[in-house]
C-alpha positions as CSV (number, residue, x, y, z in Angstrom):
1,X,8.3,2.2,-19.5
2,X,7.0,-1.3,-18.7
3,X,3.4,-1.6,-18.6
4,X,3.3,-5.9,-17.3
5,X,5.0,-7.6,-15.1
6,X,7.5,-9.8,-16.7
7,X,10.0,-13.0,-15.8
8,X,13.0,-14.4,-17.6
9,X,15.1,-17.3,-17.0
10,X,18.7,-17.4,-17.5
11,X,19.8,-21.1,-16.9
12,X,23.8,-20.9,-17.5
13,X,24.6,-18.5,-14.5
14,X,20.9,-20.5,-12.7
15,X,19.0,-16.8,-12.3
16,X,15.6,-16.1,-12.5
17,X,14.8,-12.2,-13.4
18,X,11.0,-11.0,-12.5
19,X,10.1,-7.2,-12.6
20,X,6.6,-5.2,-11.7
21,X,5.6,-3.0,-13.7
22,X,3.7,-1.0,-10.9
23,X,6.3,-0.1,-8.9
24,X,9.5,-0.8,-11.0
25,X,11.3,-3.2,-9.3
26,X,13.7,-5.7,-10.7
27,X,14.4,-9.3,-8.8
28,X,17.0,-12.0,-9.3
29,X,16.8,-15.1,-8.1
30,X,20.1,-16.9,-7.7
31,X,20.8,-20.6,-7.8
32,X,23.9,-20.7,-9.5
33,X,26.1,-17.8,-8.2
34,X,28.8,-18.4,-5.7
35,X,32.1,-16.1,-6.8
36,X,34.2,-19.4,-6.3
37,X,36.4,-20.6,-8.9
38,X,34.9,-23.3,-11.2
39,X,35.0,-27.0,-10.3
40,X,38.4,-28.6,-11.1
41,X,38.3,-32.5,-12.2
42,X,38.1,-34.3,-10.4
43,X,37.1,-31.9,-7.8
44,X,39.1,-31.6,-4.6
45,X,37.8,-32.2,-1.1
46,X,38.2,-28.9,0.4
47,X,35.9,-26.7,2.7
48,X,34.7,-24.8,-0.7
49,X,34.6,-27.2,-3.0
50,X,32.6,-29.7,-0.2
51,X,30.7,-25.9,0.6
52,X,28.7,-25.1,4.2
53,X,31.8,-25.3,6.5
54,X,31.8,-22.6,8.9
55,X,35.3,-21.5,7.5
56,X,33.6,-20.4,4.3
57,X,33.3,-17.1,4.1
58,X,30.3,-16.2,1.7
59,X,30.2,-13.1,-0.4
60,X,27.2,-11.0,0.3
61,X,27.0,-9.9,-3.1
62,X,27.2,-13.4,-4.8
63,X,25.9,-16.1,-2.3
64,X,22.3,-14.9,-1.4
65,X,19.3,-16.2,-2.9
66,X,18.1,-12.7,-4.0
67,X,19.5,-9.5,-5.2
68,X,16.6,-6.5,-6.2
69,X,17.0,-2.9,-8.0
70,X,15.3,-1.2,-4.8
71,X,17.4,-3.3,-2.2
72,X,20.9,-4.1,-1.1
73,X,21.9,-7.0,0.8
74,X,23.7,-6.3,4.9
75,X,27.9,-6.6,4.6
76,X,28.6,-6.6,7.9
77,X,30.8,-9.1,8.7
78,X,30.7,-11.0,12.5
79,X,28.2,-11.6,14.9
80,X,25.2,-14.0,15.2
81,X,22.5,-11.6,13.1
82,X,25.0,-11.0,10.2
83,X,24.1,-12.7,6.5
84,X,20.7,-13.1,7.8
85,X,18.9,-11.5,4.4
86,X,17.5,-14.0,1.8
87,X,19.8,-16.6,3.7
88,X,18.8,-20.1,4.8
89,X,21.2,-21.4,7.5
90,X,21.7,-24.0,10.3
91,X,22.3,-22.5,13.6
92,X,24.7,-24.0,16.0
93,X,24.7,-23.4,19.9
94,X,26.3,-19.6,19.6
95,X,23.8,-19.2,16.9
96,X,26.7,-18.8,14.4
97,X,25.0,-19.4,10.6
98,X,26.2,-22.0,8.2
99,X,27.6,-20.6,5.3
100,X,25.7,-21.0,1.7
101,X,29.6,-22.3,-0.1
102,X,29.2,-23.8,-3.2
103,X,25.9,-23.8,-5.2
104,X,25.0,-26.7,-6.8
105,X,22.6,-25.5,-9.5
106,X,19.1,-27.6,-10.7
107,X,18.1,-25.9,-13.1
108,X,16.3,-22.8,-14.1
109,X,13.3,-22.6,-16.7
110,X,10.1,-20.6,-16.9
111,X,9.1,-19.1,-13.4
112,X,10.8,-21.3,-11.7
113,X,14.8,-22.4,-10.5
114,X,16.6,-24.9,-8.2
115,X,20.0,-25.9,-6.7
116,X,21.6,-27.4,-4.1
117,X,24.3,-26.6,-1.5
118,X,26.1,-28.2,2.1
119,X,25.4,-26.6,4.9
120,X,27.7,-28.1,7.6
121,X,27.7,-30.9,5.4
122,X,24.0,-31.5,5.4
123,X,22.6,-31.1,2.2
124,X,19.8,-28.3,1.2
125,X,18.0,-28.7,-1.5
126,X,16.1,-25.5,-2.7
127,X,13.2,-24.6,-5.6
128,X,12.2,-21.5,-6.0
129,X,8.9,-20.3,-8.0
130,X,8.3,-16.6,-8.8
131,X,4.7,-14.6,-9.5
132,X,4.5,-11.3,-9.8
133,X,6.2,-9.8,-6.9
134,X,5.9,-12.9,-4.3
135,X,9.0,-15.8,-4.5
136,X,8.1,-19.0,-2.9
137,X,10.6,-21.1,-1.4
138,X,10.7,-25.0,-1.1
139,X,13.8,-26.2,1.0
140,X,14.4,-30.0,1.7
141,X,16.6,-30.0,4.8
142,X,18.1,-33.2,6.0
143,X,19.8,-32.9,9.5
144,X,18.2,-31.8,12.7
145,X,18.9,-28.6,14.7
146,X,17.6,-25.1,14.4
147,X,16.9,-23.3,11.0
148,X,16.6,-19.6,10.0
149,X,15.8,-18.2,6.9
150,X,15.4,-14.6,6.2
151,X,13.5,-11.9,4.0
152,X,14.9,-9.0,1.8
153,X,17.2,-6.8,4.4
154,X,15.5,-3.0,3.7
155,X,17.4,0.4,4.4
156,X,16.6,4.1,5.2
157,X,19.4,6.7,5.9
158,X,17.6,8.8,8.7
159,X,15.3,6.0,10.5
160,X,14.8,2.6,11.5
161,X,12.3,0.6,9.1
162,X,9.0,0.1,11.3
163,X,8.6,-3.9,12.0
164,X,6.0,-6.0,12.7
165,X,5.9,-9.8,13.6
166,X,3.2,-12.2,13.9
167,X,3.1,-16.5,14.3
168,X,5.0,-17.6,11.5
169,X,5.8,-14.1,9.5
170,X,7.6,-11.0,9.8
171,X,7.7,-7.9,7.5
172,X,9.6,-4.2,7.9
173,X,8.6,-1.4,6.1
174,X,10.4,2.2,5.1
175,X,8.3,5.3,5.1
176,X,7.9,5.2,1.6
177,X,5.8,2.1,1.5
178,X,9.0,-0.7,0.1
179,X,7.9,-3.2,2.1
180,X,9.8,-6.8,2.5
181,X,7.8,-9.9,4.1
182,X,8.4,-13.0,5.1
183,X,5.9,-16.0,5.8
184,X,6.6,-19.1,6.6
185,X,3.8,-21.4,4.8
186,X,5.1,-25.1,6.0
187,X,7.3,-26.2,9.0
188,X,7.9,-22.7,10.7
189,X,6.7,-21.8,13.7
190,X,9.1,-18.4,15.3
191,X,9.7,-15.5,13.0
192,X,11.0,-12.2,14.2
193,X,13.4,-8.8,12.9
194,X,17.2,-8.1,13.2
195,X,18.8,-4.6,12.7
196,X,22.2,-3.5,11.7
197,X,23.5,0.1,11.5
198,X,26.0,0.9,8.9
199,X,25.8,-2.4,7.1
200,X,24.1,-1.6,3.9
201,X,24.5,0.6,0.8
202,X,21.2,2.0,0.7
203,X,21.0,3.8,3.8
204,X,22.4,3.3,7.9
205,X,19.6,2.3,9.4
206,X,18.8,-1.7,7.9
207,X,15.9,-4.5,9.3
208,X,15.6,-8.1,8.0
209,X,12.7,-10.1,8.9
210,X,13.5,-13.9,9.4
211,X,11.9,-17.5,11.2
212,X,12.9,-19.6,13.0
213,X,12.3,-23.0,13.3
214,X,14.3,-24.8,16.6
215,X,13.0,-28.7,15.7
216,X,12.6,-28.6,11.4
217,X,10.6,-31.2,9.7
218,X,12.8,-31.6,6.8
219,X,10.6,-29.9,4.4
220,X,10.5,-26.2,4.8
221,X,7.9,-23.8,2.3
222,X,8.4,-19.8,2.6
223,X,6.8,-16.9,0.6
224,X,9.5,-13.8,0.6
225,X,8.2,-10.9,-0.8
226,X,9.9,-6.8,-1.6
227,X,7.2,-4.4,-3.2
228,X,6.4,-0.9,-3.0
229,X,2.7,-2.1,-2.9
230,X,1.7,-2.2,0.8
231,X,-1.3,-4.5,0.4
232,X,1.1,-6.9,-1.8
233,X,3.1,-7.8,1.5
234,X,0.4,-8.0,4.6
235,X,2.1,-10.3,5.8
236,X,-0.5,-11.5,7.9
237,X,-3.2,-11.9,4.9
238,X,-0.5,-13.2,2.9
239,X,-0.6,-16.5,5.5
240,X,-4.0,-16.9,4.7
241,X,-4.2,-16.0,1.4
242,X,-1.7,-18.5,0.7
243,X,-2.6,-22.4,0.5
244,X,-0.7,-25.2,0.2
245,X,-1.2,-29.0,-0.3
246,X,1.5,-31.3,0.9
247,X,2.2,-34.8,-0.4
248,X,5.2,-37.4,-0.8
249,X,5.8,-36.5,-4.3
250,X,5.0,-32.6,-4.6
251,X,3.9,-29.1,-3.0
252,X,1.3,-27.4,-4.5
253,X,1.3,-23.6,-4.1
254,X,-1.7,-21.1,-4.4
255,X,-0.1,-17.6,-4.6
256,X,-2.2,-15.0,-2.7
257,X,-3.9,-14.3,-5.7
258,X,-5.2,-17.5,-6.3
259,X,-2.4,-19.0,-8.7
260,X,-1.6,-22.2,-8.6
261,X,1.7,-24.3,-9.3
262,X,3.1,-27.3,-7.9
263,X,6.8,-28.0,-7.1
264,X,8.3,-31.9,-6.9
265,X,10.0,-32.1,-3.4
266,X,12.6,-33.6,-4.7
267,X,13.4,-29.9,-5.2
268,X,13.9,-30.8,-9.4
269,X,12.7,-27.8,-11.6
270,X,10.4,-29.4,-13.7
């Protein structure tokens, strides 16, 4: 039985593996996985090769940024709220999502991993920095139009997850306490909850929390959190618990329980 929390990074697939001990979950953090074929030489120009056209079809099971023991991710497959879960996409006017396509990876070392990937062919450059159960995210977005990003989708066979919203942050929780949270630290303003019925292998009933931003500044900074630890994901202490301090050259995070890193906004790993 584990007794600490614990983190490994695998950098030839780009995952990041970090477990807590007090409620058993495992989480992956993916910035290499994509399920297409590898790169030929030199690489063709085609809509999965360039990656973020809307005619890629992403794989639920391979394109997200985060896969978990106590989680599944939503499979449906049409409609403006599908693929929302640990998803960060451009919207268009119908509200139709870019698709992840092919990941570029940065890098993965220590508690921390990066890549990069087209989404209708504007680039998205993401680092991500795990502590305990809470995953920050730094996305540089270039482009302008709306953005959405969303949390761990969570699912209960006989009842909808309860939801809550606030500025900035959204979290679902089942009756058993799993909780998922999402908080947008930098650049988001909207936030808010889509359901699905029949979409996900841990039960019918499945909620996502997301946000939104309609006008993004380029530089986006979210804390995603899963955990069986209901005080771990109050999602409205967790916005001001968390700190940040934004400059030209980096972001530097204090996790809610007072741990500090900083991340280079070029979004490099190191």
């Amino acid at each position: 039985m584990e007794t600490a929390d614990a983190r490994l990074a695998l950098p030839a697939p780009g995952w990041l593996l970090h477990s807590t001990a007090a409620d058993g979950i495992v989480r992956l953090v993916n910035h290499g996985s994509d399920r297409l074929p590898p790169r030929p030489s030199p690489e063709p120009s085609t809509p999965f090769e360039q990656g973020g056209t809307r005619t890629v079809d992403d794989s639920p099971h391979y394109a997200k940024f985060a896969y978990a023991s106590a989680a599944a991710p939503d499979t449906s497959e049409a409609g403006p709220t599908a693929g929302v879960d640990n998803h960060i996409a451009l919207l268009d006017a119908r509200r139709s999502a870019s698709p992840r396509g092919r990941i570029h990876p940065l890098g993965a070392h220590g508690n921390r991993a990066a890549s990069w990937h087209l989404a209708d062919g504007h680039r998205i450059e993401t680092t991500s920095v795990v502590h305990g159960p809470w995953e920050v995210r730094v996305h540089r977005v270039e482009g302008s139009g709306t953005v959405r990003e969303g949390g761990w989708s969570l699912a209960d066979e006989v009842a909808d997850p309860e939801a809550v919203t606030g500025p900035g942050w959204a979290a679902v929780r089942r009756a058993d306490g799993l909780t998922s949270a999402i908080v947008g630290l930098h650049g988001w303003d909207g936030a808010g909850v889509v359901r699905a019925r029949d979409a996900n292998a841990y039960g019918r009933h499945s909620a996502t929390p997301y946000l939104l931003q309609p006008d993004h500044s380029g530089l986006l900074v979210t804390l995603v959190v899963l955990s069986a630890e209901p005080e771990l994901c109050d999602a409205a202490a967790l916005r001001e618990a968390a700190a940040l301090s934004v400059t030209e050259r980096e972001v530097r995070i204090r996790f809610p329980d007072g741990r500090e890193e900083a991340v280079r906004v070029t979004a490099e790993t190191g």
